[in-house]
C-alpha positions in Angstrom: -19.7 25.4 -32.0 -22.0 22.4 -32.1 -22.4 19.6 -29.6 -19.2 17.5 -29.6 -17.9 14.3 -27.7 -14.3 13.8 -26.1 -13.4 9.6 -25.6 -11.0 7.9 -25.3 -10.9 3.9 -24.9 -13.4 3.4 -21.9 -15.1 6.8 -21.4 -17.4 9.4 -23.5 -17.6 12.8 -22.4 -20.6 14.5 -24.2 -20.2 18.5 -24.3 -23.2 21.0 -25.5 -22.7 24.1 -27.2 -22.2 26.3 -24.8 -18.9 24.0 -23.9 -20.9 22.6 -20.9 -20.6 19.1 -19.5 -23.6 17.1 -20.3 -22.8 13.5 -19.8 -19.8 11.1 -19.4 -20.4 7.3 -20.5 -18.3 4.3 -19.4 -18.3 2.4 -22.6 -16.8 -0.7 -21.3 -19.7 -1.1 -18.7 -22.9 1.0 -20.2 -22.3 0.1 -23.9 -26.0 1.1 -24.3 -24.5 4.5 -23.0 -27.8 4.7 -20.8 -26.1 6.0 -17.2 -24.9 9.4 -17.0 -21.7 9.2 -14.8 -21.3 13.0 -15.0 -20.2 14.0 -11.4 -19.8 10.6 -9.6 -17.0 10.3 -6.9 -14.7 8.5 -8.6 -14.3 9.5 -11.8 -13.2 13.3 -11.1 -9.7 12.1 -12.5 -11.2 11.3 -16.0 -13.5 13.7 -16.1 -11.1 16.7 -15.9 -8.8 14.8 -18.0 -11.1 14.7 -20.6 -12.7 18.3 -19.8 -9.0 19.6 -20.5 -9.5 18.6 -24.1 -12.8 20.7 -25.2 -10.8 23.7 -23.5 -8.0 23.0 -26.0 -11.0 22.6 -29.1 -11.3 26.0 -31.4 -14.1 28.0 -30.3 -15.5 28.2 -33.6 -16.1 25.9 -36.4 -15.8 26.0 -39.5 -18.7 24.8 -40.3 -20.8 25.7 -42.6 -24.6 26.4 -42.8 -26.7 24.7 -45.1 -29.0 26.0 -47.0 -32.1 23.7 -48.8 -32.1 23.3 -52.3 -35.8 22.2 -53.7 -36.0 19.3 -56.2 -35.9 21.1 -59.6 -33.5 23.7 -59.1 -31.0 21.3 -58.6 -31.1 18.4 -60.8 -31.5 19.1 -65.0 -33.0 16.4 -66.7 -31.5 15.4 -69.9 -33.5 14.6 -72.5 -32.1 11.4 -74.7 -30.9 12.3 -78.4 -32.3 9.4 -79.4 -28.7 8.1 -80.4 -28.6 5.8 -77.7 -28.5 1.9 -77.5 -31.4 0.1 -76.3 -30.8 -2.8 -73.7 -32.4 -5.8 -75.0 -33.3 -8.2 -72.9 -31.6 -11.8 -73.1 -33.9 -14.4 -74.9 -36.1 -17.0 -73.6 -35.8 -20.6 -74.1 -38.4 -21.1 -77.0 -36.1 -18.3 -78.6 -33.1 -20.1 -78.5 -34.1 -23.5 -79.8 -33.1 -24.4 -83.1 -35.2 -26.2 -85.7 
């Protein structure tokens, strides 16, 4: 599967695609999410809480694989019928001035 994230209110656990543990965030005191917590002391608790949830995740997707599309194979331009309203533009001032 692809990478995914686990949170819950205060922490972010980032996991690869392997299912391995890359990084856990405490977003109430990194909001920039800059310091990898992953490991530290006293978190243990919340990481395996949250390291419990990917185990539970399917171990496929469904997800599917996109494939590219160039430019004209996709979009058909439609020629007018030449049955259509023109948009007229609204008049100026000199126009609108009775004599």
């Amino acid at each position: 599967y692809r990478d995914r994230v686990v949170r819950d209110k205060r922490f972010k656990l980032f996991v690869n695609t392997n299912g391995g543990l890359e990084k856990l965030i405490d977003l109430t005191n990194d909001p920039e999410e800059e310091t990898n917590l992953l490991g530290s002391a006293g978190l243990s608790t919340t990481q395996e809480r949250l390291a419990e949830a990917v185990h539970r995740f399917p171990k496929v997707d469904a997800d599917p694989i996109y494939e590219r599309i160039e430019y004209p194979a996709y979009i058909k331009i439609k020629k007018t019928s030449g049955t259509h309203k023109t948009r007229r533009l609204p008049l100026s001032d000199t126009q609108l001035s009775v004599p």
